[in-house]
C-alpha positions as CSV (number, residue, x, y, z in Angstrom):
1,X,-33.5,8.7,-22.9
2,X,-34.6,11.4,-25.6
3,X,-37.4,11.0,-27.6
4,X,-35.5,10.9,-30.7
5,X,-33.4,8.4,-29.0
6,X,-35.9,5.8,-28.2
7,X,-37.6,6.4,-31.6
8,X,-34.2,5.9,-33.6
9,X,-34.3,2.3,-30.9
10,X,-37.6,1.5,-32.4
11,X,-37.6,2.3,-35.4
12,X,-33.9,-0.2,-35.7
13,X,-35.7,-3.0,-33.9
14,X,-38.5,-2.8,-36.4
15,X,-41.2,-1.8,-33.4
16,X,-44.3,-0.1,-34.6
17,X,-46.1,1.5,-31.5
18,X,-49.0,4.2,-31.6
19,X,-48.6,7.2,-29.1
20,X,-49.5,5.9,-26.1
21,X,-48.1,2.9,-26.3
22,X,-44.0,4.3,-27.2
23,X,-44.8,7.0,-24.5
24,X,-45.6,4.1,-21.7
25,X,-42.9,1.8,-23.1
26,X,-40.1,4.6,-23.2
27,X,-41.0,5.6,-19.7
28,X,-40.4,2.1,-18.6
29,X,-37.1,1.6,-20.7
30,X,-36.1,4.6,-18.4
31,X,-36.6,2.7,-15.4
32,X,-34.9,-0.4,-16.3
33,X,-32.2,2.0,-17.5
34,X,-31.8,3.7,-14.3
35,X,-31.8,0.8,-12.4
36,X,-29.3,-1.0,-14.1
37,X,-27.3,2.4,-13.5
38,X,-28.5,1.5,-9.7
39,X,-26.9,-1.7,-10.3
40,X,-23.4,-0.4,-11.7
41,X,-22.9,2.2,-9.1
42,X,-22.7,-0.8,-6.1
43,X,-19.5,-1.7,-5.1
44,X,-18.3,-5.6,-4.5
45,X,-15.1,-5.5,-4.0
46,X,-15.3,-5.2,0.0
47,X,-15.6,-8.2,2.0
48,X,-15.3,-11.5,1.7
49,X,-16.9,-13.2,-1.2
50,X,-19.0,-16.1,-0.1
51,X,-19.9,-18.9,-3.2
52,X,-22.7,-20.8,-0.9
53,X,-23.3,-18.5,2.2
54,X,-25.7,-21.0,3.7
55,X,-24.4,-24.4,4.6
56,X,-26.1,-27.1,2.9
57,X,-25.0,-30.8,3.6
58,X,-24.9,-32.8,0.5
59,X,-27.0,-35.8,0.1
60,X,-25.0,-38.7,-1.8
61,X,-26.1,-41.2,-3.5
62,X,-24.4,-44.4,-3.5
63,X,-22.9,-45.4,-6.7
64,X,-23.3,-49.2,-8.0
65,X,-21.6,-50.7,-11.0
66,X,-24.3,-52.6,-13.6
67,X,-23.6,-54.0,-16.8
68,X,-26.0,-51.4,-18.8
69,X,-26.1,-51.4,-22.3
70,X,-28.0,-48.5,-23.0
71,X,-26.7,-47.9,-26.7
72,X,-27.9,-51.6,-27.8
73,X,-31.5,-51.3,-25.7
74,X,-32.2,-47.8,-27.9
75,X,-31.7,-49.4,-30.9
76,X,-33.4,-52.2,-30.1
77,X,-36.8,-51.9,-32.1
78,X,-35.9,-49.7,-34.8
79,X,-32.8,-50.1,-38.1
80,X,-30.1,-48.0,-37.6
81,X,-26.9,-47.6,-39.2
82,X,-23.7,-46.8,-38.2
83,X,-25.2,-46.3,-34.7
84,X,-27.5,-43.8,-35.5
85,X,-31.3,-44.6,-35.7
86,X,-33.4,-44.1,-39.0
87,X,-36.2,-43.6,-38.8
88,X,-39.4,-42.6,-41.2
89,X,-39.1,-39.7,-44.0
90,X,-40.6,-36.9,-43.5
């Protein structure tokens, strides 16, 4: 990246840097930038694609049916209306 470049990048992010500082954070943007060119340059589409490559046995829970009224034990201590909950101006 130019040094034109990266000052045309700060100056439309609204970054103010002294000397040192733009010269250390262009010199990182140019790492970040050439890895991600790292990045783009592998190739995926050989071999098989594997979603969870290590086997994990899933731990279930068991499910029980309750009568829960969890709507009416919100509302409980506080006015609502129209099943929303009012509550102090602010």
């Amino acid at each position: 990246m130019e040094k034109d470049e990266f000052n045309r990048l700060l100056a439309t992010s609204r970054i103010v840097l002294n000397e040192i500082e733009s010269d250390s954070i262009q010199k990182d943007t140019e790492d970040i930038l050439k890895f991600f060119d790292k990045i783009g340059s592998v190739t995926v589409e050989t071999g098989e694609k594997a979603f969870h490559p290590v086997d994990i046995p899933e731990k279930l829970r068991e499910d029980s049916a309750a009568d829960r009224r969890e709507i009416e034990n919100v509302f409980e201590n506080g006015d609502t209306y129209r099943f929303y909950f009012l509550g102090p101006k602010v």
